[in-house]
C-alpha positions in Angstrom: 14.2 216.6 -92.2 10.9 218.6 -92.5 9.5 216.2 -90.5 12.1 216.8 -87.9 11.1 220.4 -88.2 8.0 220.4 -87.8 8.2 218.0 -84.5 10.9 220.3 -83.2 8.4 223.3 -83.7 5.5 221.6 -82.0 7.5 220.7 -79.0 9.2 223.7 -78.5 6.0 226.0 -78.5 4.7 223.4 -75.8 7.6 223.9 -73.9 7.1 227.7 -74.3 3.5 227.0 -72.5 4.3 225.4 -69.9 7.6 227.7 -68.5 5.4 230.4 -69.0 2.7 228.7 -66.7 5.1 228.0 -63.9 6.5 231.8 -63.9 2.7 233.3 -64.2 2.0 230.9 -60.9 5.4 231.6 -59.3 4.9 235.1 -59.7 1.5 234.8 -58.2 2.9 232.7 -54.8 5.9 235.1 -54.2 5.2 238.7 -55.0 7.1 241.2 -54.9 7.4 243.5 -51.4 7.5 246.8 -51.3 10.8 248.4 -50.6 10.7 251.8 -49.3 13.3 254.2 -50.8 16.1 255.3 -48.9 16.1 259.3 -48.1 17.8 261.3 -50.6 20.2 263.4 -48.3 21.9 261.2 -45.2 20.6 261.6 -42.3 22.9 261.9 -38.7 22.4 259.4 -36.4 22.2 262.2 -33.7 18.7 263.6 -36.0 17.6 259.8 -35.4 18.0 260.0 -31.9 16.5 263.6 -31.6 13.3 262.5 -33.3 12.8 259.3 -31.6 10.8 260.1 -28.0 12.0 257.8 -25.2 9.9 259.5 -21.6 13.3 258.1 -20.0 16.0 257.9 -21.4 18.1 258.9 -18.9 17.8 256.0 -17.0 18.6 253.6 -19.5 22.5 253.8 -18.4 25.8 253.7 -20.2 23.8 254.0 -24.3 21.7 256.8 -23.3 25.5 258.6 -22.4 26.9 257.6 -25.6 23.9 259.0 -27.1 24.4 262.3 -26.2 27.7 262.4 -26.0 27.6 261.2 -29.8 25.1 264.5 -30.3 26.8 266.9 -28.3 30.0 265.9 -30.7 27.7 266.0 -34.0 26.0 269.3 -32.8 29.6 271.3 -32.1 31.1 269.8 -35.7 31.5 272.4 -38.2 29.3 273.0 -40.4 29.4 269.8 -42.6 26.4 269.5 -43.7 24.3 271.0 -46.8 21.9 274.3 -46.2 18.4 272.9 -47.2 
């Protein structure tokens, strides 16, 4: 039975070894990417489409109307959102 032990022990440290080998190279193969944060207060898609300059978007046809029609709504809703 000590015997048995001692075998156990032995193998089991190997064992130990080697997974910890394959995560250390794993690890090194597949970093981690960065994730940006999301922002901390939501954000109106009509602000998205305020800060984004387009020189024509005017002419890009039935989206641009949505697009302001979707701001014009936004902009005349009460106020719903929070004073910075």
């Amino acid at each position: 039975m000590v015997a048995c032990y001692a075998v156990g022990w032995i193998l089991g440290t190997i064992g130990e070894l080697i997974v910890a080998q394959h995560l250390g190279l794993y690890a090194k193969r597949n970093p981690i990417p960065e994730v940006i944060p999301a922002p901390k207060e939501p954000v109106l898609i009509a602000e998205l489409a305020e800060d984004q300059s387009v020189p024509d978007v005017a002419s890009s046809g039935a989206g641009a109307a949505q697009v302001s029609q979707f701001a014009q709504t936004a902009q005349s809703a009460p106020g719903n959102r929070k004073a910075a």
